[in-house]
PDB file with SEQRES, HELIX, SHEET and CRYST1 records, atoms N, CA, C and O in Angstrom:
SEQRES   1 A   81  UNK UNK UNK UNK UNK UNK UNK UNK UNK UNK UNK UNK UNK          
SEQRES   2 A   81  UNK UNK UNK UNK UNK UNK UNK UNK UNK UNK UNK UNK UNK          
SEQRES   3 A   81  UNK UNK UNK UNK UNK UNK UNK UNK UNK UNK UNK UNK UNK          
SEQRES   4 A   81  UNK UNK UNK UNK UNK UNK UNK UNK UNK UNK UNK UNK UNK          
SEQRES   5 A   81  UNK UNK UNK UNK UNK UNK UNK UNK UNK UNK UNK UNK UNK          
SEQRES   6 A   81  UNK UNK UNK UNK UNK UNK UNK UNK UNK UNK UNK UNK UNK          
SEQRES   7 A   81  UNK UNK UNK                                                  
HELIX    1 AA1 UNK A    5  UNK A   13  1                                   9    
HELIX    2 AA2 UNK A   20  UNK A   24  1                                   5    
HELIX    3 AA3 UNK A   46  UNK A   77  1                                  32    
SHEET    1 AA1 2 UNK A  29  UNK A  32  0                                        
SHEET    2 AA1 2 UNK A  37  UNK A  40 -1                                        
CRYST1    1.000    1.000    1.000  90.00  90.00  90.00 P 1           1          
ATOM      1  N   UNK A   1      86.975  95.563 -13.885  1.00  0.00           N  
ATOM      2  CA  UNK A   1      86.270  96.789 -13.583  1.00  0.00           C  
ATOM      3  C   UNK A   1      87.042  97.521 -12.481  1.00  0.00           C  
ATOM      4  O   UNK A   1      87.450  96.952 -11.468  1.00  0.00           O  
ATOM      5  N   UNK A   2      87.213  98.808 -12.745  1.00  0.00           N  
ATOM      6  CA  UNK A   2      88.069  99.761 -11.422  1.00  0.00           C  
ATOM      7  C   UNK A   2      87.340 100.255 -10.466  1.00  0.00           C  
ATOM      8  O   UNK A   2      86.111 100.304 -10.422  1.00  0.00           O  
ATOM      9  N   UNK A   3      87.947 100.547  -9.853  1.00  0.00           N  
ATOM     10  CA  UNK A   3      86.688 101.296  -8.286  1.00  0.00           C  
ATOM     11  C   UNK A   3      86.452 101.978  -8.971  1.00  0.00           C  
ATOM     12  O   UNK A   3      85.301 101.790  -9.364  1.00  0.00           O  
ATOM     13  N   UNK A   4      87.133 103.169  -9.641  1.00  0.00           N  
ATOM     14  CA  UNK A   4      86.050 104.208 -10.056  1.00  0.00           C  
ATOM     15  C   UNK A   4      84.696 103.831 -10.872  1.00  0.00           C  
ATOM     16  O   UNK A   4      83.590 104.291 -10.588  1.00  0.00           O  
ATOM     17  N   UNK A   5      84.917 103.069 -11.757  1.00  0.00           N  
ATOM     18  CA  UNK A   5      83.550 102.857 -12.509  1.00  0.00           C  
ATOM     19  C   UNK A   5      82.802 101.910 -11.421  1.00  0.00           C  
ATOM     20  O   UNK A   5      81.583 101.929 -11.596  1.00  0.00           O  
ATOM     21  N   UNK A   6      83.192 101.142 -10.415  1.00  0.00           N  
ATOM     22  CA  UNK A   6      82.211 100.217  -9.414  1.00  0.00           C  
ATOM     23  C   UNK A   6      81.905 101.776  -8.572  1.00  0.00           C  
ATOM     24  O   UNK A   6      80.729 101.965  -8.885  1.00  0.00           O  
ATOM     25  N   UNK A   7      82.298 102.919  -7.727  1.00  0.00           N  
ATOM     26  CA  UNK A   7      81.769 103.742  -7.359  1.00  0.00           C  
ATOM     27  C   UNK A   7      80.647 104.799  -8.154  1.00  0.00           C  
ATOM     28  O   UNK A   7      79.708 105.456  -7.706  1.00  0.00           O  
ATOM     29  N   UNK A   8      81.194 104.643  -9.526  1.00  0.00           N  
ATOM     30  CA  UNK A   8      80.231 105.391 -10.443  1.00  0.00           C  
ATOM     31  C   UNK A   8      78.609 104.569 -10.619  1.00  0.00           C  
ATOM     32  O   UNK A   8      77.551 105.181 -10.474  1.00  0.00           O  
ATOM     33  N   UNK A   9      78.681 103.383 -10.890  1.00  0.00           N  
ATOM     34  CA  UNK A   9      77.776 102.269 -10.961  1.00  0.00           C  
ATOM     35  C   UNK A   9      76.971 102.135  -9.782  1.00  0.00           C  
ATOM     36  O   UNK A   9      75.923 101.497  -9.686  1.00  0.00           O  
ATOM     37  N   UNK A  10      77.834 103.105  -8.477  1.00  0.00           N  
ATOM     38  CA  UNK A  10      76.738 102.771  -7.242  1.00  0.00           C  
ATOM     39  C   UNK A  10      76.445 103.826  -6.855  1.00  0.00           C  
ATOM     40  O   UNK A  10      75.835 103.990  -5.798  1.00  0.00           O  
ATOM     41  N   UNK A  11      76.812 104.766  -7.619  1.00  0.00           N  
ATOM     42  CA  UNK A  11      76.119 106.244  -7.306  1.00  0.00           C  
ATOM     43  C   UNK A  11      75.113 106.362  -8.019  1.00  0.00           C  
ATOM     44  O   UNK A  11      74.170 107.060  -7.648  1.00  0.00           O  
ATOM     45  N   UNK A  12      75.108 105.605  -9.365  1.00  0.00           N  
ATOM     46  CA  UNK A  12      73.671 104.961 -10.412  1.00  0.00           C  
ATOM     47  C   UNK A  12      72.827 104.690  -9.363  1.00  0.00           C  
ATOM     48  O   UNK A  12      72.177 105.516  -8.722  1.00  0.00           O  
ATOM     49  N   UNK A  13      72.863 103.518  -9.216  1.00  0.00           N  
ATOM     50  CA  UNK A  13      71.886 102.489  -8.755  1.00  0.00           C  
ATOM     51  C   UNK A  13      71.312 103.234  -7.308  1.00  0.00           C  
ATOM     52  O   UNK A  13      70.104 103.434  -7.184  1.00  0.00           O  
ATOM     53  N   UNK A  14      72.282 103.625  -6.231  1.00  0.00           N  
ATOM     54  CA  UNK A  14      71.742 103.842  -4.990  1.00  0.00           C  
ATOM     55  C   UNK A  14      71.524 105.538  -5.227  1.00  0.00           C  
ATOM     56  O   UNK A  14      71.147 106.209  -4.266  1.00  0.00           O  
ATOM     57  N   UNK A  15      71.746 106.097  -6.371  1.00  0.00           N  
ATOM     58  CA  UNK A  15      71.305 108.022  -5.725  1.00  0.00           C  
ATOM     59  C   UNK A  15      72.216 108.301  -5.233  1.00  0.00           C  
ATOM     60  O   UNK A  15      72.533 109.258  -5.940  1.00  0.00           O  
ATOM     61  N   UNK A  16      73.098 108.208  -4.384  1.00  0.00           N  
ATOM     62  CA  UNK A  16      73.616 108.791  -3.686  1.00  0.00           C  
ATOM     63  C   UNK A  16      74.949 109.142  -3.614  1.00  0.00           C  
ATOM     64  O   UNK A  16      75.810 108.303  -3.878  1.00  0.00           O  
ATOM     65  N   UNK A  17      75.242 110.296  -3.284  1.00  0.00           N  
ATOM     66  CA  UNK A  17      76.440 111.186  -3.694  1.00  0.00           C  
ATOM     67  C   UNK A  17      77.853 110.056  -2.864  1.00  0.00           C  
ATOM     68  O   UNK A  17      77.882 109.283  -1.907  1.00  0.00           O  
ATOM     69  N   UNK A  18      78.502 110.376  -3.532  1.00  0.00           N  
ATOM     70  CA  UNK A  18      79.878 109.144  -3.123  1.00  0.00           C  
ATOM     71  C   UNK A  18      80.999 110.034  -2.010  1.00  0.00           C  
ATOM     72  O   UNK A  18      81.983 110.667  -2.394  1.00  0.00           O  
ATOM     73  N   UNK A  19      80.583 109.895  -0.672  1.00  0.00           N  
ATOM     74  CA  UNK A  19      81.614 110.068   0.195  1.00  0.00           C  
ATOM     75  C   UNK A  19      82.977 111.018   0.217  1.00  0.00           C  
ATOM     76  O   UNK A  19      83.979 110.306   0.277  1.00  0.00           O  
ATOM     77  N   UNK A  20      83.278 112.438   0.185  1.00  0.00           N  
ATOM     78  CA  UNK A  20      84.466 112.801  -0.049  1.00  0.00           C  
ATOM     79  C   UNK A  20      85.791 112.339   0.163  1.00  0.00           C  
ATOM     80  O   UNK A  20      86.790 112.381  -0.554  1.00  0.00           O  
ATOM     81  N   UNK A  21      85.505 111.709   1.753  1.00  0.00           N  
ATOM     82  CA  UNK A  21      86.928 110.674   1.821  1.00  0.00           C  
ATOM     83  C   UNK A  21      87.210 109.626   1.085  1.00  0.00           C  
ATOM     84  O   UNK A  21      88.379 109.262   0.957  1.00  0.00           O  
ATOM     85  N   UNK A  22      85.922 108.817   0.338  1.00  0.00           N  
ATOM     86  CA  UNK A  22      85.823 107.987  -0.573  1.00  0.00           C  
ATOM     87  C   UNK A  22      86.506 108.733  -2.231  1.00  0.00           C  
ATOM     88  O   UNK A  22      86.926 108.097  -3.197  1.00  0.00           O  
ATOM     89  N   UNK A  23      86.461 109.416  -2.157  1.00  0.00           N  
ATOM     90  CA  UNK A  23      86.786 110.229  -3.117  1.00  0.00           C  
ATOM     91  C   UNK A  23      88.183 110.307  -3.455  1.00  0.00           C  
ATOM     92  O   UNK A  23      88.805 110.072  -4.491  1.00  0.00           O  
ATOM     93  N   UNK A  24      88.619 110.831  -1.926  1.00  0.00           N  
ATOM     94  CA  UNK A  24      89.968 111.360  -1.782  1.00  0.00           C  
ATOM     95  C   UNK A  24      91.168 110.129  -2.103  1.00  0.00           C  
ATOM     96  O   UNK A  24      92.108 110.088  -2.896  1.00  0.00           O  
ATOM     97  N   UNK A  25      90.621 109.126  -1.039  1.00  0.00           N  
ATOM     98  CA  UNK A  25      91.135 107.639  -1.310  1.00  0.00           C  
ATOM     99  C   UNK A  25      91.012 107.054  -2.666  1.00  0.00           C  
ATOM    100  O   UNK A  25      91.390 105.888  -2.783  1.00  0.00           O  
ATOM    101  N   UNK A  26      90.542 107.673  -3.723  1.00  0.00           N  
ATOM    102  CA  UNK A  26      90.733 107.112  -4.490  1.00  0.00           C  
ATOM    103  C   UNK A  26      91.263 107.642  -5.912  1.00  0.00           C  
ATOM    104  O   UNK A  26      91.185 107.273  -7.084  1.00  0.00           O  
ATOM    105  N   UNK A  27      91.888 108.788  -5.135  1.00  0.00           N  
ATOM    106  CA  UNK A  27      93.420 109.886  -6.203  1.00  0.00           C  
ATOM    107  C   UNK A  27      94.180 109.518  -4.785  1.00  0.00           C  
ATOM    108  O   UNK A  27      95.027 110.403  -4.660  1.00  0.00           O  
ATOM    109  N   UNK A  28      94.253 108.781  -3.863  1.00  0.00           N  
ATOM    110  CA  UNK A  28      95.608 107.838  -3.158  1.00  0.00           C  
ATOM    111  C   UNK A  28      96.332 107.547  -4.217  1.00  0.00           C  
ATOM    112  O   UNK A  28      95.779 107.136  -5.236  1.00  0.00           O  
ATOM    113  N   UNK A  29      97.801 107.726  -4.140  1.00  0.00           N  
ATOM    114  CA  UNK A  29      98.660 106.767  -5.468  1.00  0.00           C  
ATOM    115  C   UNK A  29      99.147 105.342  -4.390  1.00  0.00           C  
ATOM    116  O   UNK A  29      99.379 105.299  -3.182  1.00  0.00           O  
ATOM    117  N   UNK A  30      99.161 104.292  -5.449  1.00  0.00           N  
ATOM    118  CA  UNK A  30      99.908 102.912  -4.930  1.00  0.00           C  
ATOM    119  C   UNK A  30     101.142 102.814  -5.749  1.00  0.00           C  
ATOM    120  O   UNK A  30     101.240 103.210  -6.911  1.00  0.00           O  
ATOM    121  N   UNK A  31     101.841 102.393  -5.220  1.00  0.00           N  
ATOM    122  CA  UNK A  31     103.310 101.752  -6.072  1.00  0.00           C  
ATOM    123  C   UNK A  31     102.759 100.045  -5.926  1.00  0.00           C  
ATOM    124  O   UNK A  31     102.596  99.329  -4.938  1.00  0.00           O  
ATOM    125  N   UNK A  32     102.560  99.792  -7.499  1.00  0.00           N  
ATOM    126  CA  UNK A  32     102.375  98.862  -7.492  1.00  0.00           C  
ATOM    127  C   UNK A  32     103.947  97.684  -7.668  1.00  0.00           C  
ATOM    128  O   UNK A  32     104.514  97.719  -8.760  1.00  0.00           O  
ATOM    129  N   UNK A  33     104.405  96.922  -6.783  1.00  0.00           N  
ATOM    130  CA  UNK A  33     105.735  96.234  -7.012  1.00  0.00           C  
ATOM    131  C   UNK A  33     105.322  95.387  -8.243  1.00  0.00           C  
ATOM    132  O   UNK A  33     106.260  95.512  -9.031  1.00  0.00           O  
ATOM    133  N   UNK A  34     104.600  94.773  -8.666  1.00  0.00           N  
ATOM    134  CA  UNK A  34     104.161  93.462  -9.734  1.00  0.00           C  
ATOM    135  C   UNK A  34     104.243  94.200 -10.788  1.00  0.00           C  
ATOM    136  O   UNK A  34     104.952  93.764 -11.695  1.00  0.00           O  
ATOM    137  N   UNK A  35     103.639  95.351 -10.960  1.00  0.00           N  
ATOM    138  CA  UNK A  35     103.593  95.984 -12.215  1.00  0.00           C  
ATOM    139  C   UNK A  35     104.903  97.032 -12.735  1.00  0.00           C  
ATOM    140  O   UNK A  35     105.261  97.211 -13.899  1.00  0.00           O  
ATOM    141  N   UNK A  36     105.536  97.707 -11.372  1.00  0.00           N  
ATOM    142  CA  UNK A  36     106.709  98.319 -11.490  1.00  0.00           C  
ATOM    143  C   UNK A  36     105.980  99.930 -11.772  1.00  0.00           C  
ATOM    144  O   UNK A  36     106.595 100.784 -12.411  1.00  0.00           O  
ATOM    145  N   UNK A  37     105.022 100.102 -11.372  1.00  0.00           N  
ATOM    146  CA  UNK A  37     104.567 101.519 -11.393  1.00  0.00           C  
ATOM    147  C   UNK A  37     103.888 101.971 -10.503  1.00  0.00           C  
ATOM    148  O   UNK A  37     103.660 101.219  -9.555  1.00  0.00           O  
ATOM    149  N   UNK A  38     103.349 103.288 -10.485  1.00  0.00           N  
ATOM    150  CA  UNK A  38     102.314 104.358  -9.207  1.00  0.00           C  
ATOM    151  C   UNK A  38     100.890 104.355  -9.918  1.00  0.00           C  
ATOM    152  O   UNK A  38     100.774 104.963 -10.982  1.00  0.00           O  
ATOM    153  N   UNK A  39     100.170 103.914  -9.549  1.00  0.00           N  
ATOM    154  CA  UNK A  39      98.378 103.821  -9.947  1.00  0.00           C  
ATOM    155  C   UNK A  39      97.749 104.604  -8.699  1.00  0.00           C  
ATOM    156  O   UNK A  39      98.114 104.611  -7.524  1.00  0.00           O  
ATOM    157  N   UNK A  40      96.866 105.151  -9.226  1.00  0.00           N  
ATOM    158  CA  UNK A  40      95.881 105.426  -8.058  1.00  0.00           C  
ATOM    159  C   UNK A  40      94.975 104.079  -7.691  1.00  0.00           C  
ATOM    160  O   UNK A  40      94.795 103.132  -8.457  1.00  0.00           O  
ATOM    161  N   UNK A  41      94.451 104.212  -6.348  1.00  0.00           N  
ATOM    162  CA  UNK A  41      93.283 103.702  -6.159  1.00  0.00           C  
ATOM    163  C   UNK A  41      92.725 103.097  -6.826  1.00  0.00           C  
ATOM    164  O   UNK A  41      92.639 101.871  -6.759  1.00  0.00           O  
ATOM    165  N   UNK A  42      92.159 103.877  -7.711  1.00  0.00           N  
ATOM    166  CA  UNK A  42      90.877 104.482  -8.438  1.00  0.00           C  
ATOM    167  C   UNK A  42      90.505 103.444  -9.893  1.00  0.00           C  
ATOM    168  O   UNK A  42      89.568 102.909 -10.486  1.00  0.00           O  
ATOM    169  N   UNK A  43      92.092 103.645  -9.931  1.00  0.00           N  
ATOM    170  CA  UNK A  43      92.156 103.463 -11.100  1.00  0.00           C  
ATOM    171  C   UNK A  43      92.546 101.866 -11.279  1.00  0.00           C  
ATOM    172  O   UNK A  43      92.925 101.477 -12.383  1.00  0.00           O  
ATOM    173  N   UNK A  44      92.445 100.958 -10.171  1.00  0.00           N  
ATOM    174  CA  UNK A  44      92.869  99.467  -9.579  1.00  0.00           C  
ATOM    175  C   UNK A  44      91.578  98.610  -9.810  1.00  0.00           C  
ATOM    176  O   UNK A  44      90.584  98.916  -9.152  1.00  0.00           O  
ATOM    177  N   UNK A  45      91.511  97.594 -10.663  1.00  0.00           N  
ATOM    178  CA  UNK A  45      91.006  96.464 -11.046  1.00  0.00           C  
ATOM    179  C   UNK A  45      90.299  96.009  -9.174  1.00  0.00           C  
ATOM    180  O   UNK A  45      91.020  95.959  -8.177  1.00  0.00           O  
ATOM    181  N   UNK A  46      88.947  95.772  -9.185  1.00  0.00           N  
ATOM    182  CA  UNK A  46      88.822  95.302  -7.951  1.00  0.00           C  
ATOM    183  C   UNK A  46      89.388  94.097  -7.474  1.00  0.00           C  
ATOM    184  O   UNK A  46      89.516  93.991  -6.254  1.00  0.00           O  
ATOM    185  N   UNK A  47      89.773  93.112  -8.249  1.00  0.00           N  
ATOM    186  CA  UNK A  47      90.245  91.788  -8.140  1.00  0.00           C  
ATOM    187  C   UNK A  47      91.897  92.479  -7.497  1.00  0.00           C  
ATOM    188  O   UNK A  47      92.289  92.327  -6.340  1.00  0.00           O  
ATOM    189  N   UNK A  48      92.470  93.053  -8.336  1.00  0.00           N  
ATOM    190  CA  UNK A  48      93.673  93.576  -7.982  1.00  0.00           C  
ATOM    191  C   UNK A  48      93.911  94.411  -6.672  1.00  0.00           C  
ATOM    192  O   UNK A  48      94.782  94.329  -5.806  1.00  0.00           O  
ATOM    193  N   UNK A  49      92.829  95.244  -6.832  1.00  0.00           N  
ATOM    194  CA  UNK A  49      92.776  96.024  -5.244  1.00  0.00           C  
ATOM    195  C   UNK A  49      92.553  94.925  -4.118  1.00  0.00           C  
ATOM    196  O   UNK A  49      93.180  95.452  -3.199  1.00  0.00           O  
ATOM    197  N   UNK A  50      92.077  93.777  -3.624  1.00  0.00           N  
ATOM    198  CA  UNK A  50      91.563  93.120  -3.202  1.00  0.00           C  
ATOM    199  C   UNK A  50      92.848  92.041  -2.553  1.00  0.00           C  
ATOM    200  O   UNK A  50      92.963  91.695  -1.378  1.00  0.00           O  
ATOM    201  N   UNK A  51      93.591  91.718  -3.530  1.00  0.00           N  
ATOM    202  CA  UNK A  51      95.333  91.005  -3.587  1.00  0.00           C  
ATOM    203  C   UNK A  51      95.623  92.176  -3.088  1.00  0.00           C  
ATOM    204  O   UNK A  51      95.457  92.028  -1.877  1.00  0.00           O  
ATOM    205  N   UNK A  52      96.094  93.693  -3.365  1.00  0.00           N  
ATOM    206  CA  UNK A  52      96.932  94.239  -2.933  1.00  0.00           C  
ATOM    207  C   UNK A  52      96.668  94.320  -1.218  1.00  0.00           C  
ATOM    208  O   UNK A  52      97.440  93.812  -0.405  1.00  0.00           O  
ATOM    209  N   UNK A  53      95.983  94.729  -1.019  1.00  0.00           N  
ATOM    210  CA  UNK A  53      95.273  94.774   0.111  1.00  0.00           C  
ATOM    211  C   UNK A  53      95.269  93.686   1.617  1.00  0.00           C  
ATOM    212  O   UNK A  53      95.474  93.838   2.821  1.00  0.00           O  
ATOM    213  N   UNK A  54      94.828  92.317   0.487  1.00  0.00           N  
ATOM    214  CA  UNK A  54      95.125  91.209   1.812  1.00  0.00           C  
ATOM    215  C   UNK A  54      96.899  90.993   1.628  1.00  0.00           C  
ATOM    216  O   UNK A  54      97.372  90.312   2.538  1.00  0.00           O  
ATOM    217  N   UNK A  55      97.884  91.466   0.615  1.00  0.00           N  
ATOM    218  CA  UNK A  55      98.903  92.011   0.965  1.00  0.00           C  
ATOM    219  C   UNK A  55      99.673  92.509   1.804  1.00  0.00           C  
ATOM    220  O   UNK A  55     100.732  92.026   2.204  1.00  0.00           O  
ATOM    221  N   UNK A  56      99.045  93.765   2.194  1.00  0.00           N  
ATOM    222  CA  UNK A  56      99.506  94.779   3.128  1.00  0.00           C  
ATOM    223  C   UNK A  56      98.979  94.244   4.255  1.00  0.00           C  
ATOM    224  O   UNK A  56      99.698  94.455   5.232  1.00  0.00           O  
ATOM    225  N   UNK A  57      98.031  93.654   4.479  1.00  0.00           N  
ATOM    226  CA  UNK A  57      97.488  93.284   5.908  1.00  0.00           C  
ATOM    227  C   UNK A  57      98.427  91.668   6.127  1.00  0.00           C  
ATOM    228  O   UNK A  57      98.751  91.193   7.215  1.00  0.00           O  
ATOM    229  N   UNK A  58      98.744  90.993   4.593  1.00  0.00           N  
ATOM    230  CA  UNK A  58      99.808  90.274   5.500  1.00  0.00           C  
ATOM    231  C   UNK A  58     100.520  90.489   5.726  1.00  0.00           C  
ATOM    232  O   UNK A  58     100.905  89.767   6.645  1.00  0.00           O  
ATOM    233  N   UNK A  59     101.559  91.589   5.312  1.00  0.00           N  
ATOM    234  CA  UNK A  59     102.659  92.425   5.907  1.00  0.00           C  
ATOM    235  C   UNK A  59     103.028  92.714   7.083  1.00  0.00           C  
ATOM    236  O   UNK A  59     104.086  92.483   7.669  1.00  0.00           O  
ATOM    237  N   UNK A  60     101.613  93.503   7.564  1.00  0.00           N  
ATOM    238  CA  UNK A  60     101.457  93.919   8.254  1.00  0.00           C  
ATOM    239  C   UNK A  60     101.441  93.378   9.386  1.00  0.00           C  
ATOM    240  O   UNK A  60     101.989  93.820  10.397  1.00  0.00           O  
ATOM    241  N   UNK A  61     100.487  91.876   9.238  1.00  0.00           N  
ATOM    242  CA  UNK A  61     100.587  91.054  10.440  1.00  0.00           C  
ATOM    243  C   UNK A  61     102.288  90.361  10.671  1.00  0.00           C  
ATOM    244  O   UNK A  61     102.764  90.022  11.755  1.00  0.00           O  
ATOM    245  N   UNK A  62     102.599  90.329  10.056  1.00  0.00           N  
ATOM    246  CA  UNK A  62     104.026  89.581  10.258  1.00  0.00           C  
ATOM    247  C   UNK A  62     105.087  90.762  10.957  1.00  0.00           C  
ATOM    248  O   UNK A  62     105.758  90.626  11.980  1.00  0.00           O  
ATOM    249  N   UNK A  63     105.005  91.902  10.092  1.00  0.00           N  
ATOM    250  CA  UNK A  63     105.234  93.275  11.334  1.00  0.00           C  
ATOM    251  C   UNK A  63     105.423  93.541  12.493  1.00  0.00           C  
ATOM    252  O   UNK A  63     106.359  94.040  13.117  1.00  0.00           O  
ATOM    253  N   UNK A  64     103.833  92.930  12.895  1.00  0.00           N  
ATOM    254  CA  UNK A  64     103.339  92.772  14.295  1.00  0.00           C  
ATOM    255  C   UNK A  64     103.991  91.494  15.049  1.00  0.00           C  
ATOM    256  O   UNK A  64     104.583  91.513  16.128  1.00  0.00           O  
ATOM    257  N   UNK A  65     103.844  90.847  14.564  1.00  0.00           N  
ATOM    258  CA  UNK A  65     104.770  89.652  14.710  1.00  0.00           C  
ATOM    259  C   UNK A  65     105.927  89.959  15.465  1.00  0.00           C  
ATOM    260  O   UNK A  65     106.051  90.009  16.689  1.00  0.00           O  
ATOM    261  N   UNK A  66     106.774  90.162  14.547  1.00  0.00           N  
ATOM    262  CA  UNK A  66     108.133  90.554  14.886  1.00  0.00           C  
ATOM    263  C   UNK A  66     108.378  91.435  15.700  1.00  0.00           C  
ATOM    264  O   UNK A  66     109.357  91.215  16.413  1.00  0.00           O  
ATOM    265  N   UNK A  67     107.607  92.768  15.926  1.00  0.00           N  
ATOM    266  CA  UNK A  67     107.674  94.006  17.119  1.00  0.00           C  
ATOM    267  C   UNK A  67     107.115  92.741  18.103  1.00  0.00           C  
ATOM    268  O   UNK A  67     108.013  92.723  18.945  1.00  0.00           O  
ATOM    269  N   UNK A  68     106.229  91.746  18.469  1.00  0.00           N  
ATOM    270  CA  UNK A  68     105.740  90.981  19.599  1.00  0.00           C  
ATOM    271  C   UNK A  68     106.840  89.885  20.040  1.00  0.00           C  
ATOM    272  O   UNK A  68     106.706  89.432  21.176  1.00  0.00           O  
ATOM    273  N   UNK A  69     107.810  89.460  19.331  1.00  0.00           N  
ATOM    274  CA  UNK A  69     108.410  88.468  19.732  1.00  0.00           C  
ATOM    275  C   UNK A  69     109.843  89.576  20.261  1.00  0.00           C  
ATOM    276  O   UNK A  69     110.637  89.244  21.142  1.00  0.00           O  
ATOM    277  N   UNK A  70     109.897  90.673  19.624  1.00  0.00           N  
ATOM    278  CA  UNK A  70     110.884  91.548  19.764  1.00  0.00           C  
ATOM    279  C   UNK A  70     110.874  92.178  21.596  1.00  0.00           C  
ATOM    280  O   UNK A  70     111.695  92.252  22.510  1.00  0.00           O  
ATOM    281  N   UNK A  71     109.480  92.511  21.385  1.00  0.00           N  
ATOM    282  CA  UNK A  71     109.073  92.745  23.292  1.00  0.00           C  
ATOM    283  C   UNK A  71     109.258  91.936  23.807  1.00  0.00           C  
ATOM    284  O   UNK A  71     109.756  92.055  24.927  1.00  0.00           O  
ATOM    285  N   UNK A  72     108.984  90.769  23.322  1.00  0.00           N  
ATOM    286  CA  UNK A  72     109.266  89.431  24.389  1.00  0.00           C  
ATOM    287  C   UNK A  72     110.588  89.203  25.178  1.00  0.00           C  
ATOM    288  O   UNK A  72     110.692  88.836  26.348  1.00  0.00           O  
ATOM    289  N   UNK A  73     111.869  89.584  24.030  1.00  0.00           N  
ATOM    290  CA  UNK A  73     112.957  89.484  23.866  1.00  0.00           C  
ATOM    291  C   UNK A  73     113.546  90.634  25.224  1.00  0.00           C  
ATOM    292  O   UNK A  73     114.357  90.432  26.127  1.00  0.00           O  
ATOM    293  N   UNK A  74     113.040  91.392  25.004  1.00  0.00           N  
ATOM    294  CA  UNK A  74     113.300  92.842  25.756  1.00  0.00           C  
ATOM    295  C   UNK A  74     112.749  92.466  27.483  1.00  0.00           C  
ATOM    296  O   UNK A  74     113.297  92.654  28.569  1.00  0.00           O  
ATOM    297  N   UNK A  75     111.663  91.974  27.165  1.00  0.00           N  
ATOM    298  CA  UNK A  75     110.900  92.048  28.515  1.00  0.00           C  
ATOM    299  C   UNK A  75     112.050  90.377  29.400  1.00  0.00           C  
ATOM    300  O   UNK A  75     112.143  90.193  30.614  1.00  0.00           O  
ATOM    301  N   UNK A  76     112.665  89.547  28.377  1.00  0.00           N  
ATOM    302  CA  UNK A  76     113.468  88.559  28.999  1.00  0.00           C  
ATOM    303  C   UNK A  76     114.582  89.078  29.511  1.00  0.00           C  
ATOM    304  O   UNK A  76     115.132  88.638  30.521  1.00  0.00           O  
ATOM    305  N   UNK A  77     115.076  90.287  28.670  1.00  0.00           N  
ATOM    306  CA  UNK A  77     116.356  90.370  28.951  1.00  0.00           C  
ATOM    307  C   UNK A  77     116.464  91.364  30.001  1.00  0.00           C  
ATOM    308  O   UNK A  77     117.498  91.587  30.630  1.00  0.00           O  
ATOM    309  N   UNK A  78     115.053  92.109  30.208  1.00  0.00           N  
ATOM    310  CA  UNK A  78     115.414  93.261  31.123  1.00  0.00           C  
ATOM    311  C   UNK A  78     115.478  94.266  31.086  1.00  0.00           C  
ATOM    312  O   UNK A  78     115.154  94.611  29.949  1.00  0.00           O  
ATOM    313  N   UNK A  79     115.852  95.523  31.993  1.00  0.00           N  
ATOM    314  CA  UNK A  79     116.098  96.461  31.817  1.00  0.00           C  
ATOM    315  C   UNK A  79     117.695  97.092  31.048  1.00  0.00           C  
ATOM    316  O   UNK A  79     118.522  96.536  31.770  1.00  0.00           O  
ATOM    317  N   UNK A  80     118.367  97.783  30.184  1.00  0.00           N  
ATOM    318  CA  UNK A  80     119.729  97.587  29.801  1.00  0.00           C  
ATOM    319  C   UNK A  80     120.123  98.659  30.072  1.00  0.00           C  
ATOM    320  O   UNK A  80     119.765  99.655  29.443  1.00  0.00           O  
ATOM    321  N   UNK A  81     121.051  98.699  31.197  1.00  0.00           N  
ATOM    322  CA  UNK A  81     121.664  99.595  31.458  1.00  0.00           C  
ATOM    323  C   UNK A  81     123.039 100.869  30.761  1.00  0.00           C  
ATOM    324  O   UNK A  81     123.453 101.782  31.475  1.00  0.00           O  
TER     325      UNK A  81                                                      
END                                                                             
């Protein structure tokens, strides 16, 4: 099932109009690397959105990572003249 039809399904059930930024985020395009193409949002399997996602946040943390051990590096070595 894609977000769009899980956002359509909860604009059913709860009434209520679906968020414009919710909206917007979800004509976002992804480059998906596994599949070798650009999908929207929207248009992403929740199981799939869900992998992509704790993805980018592990990326991301390892990112962080590396800029933190990188300061470390900087703050040992000093000021460089």
């Amino acid at each position: 099932m894609t977000l769009n039809e899980i956002i359509k399904i909860t604009n059913v059930i709860t009434g209520k109009a679906t968020p414009s930024n919710i909206l917007e985020f979800l004509k976002t395009e992804y480059y998906s690397q596994s599949k070798g193409v650009t999908i929207t949002f929207g248009e992403m399997d929740l199981f799939y959105y869900i992998n992509a996602t704790n993805k980018e946040f592990r990326e991301l943390e390892a990112n962080q990572n590396a800029l933190n051990s990188l300061r470390q590096i900087k703050n040992i070595l000093g000021p460089i003249a």
